[in-house]
C-alpha positions in Angstrom: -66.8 6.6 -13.1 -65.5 7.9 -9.9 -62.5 9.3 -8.8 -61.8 6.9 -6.4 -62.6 4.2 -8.6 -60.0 5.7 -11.6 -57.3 5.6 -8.7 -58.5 2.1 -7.8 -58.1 0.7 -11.3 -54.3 2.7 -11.4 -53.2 1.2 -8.2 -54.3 -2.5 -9.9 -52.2 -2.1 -12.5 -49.0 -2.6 -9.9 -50.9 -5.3 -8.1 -51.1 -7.7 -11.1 -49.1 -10.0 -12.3 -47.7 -10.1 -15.9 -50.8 -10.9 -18.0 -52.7 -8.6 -15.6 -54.1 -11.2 -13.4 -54.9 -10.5 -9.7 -56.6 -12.3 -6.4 -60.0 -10.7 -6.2 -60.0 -10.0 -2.4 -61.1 -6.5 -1.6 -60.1 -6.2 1.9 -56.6 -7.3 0.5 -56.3 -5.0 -2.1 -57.9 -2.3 -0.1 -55.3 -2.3 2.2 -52.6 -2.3 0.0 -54.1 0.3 -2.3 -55.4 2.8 0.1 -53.1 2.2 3.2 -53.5 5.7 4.6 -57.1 6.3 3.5 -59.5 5.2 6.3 -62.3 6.3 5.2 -61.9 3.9 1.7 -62.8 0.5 3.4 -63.2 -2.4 1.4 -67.0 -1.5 1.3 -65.9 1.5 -1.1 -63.1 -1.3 -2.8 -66.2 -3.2 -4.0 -67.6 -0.3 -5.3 -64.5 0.3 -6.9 -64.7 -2.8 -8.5 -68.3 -3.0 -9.4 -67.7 0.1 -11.3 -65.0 -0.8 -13.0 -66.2 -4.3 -14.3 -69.4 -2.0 -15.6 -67.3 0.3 -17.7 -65.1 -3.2 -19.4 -62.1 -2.4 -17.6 -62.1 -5.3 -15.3 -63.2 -8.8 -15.3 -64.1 -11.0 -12.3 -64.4 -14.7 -12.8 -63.4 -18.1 -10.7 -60.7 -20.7 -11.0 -61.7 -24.0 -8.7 -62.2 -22.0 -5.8 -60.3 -19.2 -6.6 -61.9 -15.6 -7.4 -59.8 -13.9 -9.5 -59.8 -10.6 -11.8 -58.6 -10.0 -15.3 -57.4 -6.4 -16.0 -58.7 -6.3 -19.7 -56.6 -5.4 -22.2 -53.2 -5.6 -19.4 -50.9 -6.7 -22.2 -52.1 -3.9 -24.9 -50.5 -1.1 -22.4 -48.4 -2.7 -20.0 -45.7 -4.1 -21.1 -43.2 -5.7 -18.2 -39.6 -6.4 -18.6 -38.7 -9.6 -18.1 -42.2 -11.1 -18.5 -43.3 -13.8 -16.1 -46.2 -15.8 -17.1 -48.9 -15.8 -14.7 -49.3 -18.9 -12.6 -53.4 -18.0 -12.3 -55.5 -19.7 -14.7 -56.3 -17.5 -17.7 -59.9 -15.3 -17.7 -62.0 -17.7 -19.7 -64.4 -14.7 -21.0 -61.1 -12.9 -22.5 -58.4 -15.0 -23.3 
């Protein structure tokens, strides 16, 4: 896996909610992971992604007409004070 990728998947884990649940938009999360990083344009993001879907870290899936991702395993090693359930319909690959 990449670098760039790695730092992708450790700048997710403070985009996602509290069952790891995120909006799958890579222009989105491109800017707000790699604000002063030109040269990692959302081209690179979807890389990012694709990579880190490959190596089961990361699951993409749709809600109605929502795209959405799943950081697998979120709860396992996160674990937020005063937990919020997520208001984004559960992964239905891993529940």
């Amino acid at each position: 896996m990449s670098m760039a990728a790695q730092w992708t998947f450790f700048g997710l884990l403070t985009q996602a909610d509290d069952d790891g649940r995120l909006r799958d938009n890579g222009c989105l999360l491109n800017a707000d992971l790699w604000p002063l990083r030109p040269e990692h344009t959302a081209v690179e993001m979807a890389r990012d992604l694709r990579e880190l879907i490959a190596a089961g870290l990361l699951c993409r899936y749709t809600a109605g007409s929502e795209s959405l991702l799943h950081l697998i395993g979120f709860r396992s090693y996160q674990r937020p004070n005063g937990y919020t359930p997520s208001k984004r319909p559960a992964c239905p690959i891993h529940p």
